[in-house]
Every structure is written in C-alpha cells, then in structure tokens.
C-alpha positions as CSV (number, residue, x, y, z in Angstrom):
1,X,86.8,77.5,33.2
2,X,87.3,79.0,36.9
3,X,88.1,77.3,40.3
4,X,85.1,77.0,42.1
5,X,84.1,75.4,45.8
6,X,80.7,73.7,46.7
7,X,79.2,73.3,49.8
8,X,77.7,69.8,50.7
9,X,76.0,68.2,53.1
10,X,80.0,66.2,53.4
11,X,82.2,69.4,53.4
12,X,83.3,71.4,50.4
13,X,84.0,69.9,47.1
14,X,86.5,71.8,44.9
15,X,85.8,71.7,41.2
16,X,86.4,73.5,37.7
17,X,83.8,74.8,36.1
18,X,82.5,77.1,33.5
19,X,78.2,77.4,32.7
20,X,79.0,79.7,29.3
21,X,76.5,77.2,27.6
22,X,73.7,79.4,29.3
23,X,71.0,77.8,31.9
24,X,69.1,75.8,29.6
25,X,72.4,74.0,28.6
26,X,73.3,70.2,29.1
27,X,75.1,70.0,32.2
28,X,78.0,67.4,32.6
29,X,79.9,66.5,35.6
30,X,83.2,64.6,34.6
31,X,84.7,62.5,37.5
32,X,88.6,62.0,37.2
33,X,90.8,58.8,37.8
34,X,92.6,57.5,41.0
35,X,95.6,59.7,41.9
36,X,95.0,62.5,39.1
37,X,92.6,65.5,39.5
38,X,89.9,67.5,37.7
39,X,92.4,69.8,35.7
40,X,94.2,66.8,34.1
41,X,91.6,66.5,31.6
42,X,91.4,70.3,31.0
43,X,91.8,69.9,27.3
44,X,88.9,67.6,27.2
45,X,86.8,69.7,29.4
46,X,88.0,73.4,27.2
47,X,86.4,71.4,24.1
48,X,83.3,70.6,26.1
49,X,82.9,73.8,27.6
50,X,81.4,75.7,24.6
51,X,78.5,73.7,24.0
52,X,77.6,72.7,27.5
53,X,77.9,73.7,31.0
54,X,80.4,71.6,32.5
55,X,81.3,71.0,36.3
56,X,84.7,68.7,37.1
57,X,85.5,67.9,40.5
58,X,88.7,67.0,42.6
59,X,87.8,63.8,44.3
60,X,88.0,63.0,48.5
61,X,91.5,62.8,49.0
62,X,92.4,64.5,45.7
63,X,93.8,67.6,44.0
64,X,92.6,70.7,46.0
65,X,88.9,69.0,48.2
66,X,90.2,68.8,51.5
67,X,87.8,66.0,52.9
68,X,88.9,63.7,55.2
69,X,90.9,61.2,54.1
70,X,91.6,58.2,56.3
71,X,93.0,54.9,54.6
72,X,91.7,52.7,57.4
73,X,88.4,54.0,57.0
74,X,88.0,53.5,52.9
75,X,86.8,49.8,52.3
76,X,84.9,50.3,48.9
77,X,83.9,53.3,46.5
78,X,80.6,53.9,48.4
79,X,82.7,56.5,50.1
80,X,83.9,58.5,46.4
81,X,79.5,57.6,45.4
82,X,78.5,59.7,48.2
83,X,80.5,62.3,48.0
84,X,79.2,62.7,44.2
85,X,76.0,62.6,45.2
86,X,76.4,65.4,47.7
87,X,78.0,67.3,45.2
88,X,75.7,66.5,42.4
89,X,72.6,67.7,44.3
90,X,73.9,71.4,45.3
91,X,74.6,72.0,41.4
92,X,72.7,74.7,39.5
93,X,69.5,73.1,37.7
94,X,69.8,71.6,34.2
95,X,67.1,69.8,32.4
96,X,69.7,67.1,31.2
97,X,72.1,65.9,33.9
98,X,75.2,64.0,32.2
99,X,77.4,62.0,34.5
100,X,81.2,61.0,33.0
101,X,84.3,60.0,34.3
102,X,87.9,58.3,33.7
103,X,88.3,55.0,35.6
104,X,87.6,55.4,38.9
105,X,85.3,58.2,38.1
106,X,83.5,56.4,35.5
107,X,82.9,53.7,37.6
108,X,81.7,56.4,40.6
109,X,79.5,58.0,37.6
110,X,77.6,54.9,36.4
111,X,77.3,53.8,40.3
112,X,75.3,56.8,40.9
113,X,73.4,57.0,38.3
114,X,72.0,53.5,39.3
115,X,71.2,55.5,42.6
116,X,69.6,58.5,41.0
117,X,67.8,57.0,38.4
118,X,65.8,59.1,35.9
119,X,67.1,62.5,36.8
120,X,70.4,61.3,35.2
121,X,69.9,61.5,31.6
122,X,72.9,59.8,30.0
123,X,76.2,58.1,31.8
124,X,79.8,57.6,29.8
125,X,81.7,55.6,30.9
126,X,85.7,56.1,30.1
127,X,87.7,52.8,30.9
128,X,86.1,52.1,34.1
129,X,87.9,50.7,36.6
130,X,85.9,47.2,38.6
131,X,86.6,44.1,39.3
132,X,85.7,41.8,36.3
133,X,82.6,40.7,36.0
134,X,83.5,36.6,36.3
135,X,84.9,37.0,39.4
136,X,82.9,40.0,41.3
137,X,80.9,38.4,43.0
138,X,83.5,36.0,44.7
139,X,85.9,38.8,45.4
140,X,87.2,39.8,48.6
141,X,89.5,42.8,49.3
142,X,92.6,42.0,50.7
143,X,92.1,38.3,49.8
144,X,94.9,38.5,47.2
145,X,97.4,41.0,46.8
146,X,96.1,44.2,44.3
147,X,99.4,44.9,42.1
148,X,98.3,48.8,42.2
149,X,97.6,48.9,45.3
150,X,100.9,47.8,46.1
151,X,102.5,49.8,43.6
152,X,100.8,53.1,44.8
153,X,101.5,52.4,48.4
154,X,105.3,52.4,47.6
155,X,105.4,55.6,45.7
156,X,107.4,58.6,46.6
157,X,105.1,61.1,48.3
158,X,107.4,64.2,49.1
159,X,109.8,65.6,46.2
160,X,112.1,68.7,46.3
161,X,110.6,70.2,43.5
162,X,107.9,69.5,40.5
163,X,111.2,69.9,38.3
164,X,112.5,66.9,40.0
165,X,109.4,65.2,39.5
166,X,108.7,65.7,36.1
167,X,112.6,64.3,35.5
168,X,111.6,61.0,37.0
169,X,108.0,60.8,35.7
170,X,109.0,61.5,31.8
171,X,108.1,58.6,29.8
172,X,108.0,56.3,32.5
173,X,105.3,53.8,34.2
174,X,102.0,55.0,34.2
175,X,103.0,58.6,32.4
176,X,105.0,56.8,29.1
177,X,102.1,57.6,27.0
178,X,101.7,61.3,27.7
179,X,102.1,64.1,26.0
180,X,104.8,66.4,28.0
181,X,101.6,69.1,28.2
182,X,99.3,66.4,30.2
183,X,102.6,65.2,32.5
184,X,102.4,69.5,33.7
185,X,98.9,69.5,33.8
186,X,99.3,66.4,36.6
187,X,102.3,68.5,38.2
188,X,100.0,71.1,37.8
189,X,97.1,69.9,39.3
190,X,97.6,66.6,41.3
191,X,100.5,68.5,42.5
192,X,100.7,70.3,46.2
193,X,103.2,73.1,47.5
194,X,104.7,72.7,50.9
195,X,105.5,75.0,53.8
196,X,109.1,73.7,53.0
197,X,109.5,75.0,50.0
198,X,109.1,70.9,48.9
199,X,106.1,69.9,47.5
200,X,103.7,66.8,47.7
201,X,101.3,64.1,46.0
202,X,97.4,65.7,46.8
203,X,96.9,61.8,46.6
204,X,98.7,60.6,49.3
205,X,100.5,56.8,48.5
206,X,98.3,55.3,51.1
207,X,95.1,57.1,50.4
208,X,95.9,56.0,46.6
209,X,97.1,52.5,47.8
210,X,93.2,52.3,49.6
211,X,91.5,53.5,46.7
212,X,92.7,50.6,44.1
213,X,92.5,48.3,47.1
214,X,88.7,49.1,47.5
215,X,88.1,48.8,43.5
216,X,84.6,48.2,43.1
217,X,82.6,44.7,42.3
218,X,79.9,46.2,41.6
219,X,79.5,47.9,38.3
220,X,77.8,45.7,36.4
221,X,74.6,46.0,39.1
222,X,75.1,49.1,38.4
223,X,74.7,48.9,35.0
224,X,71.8,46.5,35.1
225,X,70.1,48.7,37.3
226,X,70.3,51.8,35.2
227,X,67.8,52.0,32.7
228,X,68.9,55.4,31.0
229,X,71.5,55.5,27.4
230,X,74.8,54.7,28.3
231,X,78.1,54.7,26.4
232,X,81.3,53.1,26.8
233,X,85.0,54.1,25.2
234,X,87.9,51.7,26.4
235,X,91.3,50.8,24.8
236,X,93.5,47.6,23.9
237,X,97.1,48.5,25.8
238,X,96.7,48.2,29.1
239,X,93.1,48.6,29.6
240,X,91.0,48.2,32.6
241,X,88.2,46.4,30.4
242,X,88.5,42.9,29.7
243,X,87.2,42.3,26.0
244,X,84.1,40.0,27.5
245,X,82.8,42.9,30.2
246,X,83.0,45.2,27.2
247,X,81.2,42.7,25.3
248,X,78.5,42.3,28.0
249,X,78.7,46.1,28.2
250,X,77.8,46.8,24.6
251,X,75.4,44.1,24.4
252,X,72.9,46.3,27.0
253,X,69.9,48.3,25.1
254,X,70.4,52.1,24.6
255,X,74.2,51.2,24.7
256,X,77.0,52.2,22.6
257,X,80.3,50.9,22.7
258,X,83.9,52.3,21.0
259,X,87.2,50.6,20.8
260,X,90.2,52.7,20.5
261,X,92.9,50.0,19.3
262,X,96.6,50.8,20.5
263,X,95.2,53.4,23.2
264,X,96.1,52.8,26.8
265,X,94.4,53.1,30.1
266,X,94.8,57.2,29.7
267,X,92.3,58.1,26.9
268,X,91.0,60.8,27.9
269,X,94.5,62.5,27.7
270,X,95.4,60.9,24.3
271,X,92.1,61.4,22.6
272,X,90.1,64.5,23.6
273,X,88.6,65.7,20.9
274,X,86.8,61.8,20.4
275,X,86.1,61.7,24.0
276,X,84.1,65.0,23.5
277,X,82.5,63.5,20.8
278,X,81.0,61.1,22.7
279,X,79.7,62.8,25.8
280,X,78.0,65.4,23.4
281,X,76.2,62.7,21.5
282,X,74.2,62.3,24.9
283,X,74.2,66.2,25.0
C-alpha cells in the first residue's frame, strides 16, 4: 500500500492505498476510530489488499489530512460525513463501492451510505460508536458530562519522544489490549514530529475531546434508511454496542451480525484476519 493525497471539493484528504486487485475489483474505503489513523489498521488492510482495491483515509483532524480543525466549530459527525463524501466521490470507479470503518468510522461509513444510497453496495460496521438507541433521540450534547470526552481533553499532547510515549502507553488505558506491533503502528501513524525535535498527538486533546463530545444520535436513522446488506462485528469488554442496539441491529433484513466474546473496543487490531473475513463476504 502507498501514501497517497486526494483532492476534494474540502481540501486534500491523505489516505493509504493500494488498487493491485485490478479496475474491475471491489473497492473498499475503511474509515478509522477517533484519535488513531488509517495505518493503525495496516495489518487488516495488507490482508484485504490482495483481493480488492482498498483506499483508507486519515480523518479531519487526524494522522497526516491537514484540514481545518477547529473544536468550537465541531458540533456533531456531519462534519467527518462530509468530508467522506468528498473523498468518496473523487475515487477511481468501481462497480461495487464498500464502505467500513472502526467506531467512529463505522458510524461515519453507515451515515453515508444512508446519504448515498444504491451506489454503496454493502456497509460493515466495526463497533460503531452512537449514542444508544433508548436515549438518542432525547440527547443533548453537553447536557451531561461525556467521560471520553473529558478523558481525551486531559491528555498529554506534546512528548519528548515516541520512546517516552510508548513507556507510558504500554499496557495501559485504552492500549492494554494491544499487541506491542499495533501500540508502534499508532506511534507510527497517529504520531507527529516537531520542529523541536519533540513530537505530538496528529489528534490534538481538544479536537479528540470535540469528536466524542459530538458522538452521533443518529445511526440507527441511518440504518433504517439504508436499504443495501449490512454487517455488524462488535465485542463484550468494553464495547461501544449495548447488547439490545446489537440486537435491533441484527434483527434488520440483509443483516448479519458477529459477536466476538472477550474482545474489547479495538477489534480491528486484535482480530484481522476475521475482520477481513467479513468485509470480503460483501466483496
């Protein structure tokens, strides 16, 4: 897969990508969580790559895209939809479009494929990150405190080196899961040098901080408004799906559904090969 740069009718969009599968290939666009970047899930995408053409992009405010990236300004995830849709429209024809994504990307994914309609052929849907069902219509940002927003917000943005970072990331919060190879693709990737000599979170702590605060209450419109085949992997251990949205989830025609007991939040990372699986089942 190479570094590539698109331009879109909202600036350039940097991405990995590799079209190997040939022209009349699949192709799927793979949307990445909040605070990581397209090249965390480069084990995922290398097993794709072969059998499809495959395009992964570095969100506003993420990685190596260099968009604007104003906290004040980010109030929902219409923001992340549009620029996905600007993106999605400049990428070489396919005759089978395949949107996917981790979390916040899956979310992003499934909200635009509601948008596009048929030329999206299949959506999968990673541990999406929303606002559950129950309560999304009711809910208003800022109207209680969001514990990852909070969290984010207080994070250390400037570190000496990725040395020191990876010493006080091992094992720890979010990264206790992950392999040692996935916490230096995030060093790697999510991961900026500085003029200093320092380097820096891509993600800044208060664009991160906006992102979970604007988590989206509406993805199960979405969902009811998309008419295409849809799948859905989530986890037990700290999961972002509640078992009744999964339920209601799985419960949609053309849908298919997958548990992965004793799997966090990062699947994706801890299960590849499955995710892979899955995305070229729609393929």
């Amino acid at each position: 897969m190479k570094v590539d740069t698109y331009a879109t009718v909202v600036g350039p969009i940097a991405t990995l990508a590799s079209f190997a599968a040939g022209r009349d290939a699949p192709l799927v666009h793979f949307a990445h969580a909040t605070g990581m970047a397209a090249g965390l899930y480069r084990p995922l995408l290398d097993i794709l790559a072969p059998h499809v053409n495959v395009v992964a992009s570095d969100a506003r405010g993420h990685g190596v895209t260099w968009l604007a990236a104003d906290p004040a300004g980010l109030t929902d995830w219409s923001r992340y939809v549009d620029d996905l849709a600007a993106l999605v429209a400049v990428l070489p024809p396919t005759p089978r479009l395949i949107l996917a994504g981790h979390s916040m990307g899956a979310t992003v994914s499934m909200e635009l494929a509601a948008r596009l309609g048929p030329s999206v052929a299949a959506v999968v849907m990673i541990e999406p990150a929303f606002v559950p069902f129950a309560v999304a219509a009711a809910y208003v940002r800022h109207a209680f405190p969001n514990p990852m927003a909070v969290q984010a917000a207080r994070r250390r943005a400037i570190w000496p080196s990725r040395a020191a970072m990876r010493a006080a990331y091992r094992g720890r919060g979010v990264f206790a899961s992950w392999r040692d190879s996935d916490l230096d693709g995030y060093l790697f990737n999510a991961v900026r040098d500085r003029a200093d000599g320092q380097v820096e979170l891509a993600c800044t702590p208060a664009w991160e901080a906006a992102t979970f605060a604007a988590v989206s209450n509406r993805l199960e419109a979405a969902i009811d408004g998309w008419a295409g085949p849809l799948t859905l992997l989530h986890a037990t251990v700290a999961s972002t799906v509640m078992p009744v949205d999964a339920a209601t989830i799985a419960a949609r025609p053309d849908t298919t559904a997958r548990c992965f007991a004793g799997a966090d939040h990062f699947l994706p990372l801890a299960e590849p090969a499955a995710m892979a699986d899955a995305i070229l089942a729609l393929a």
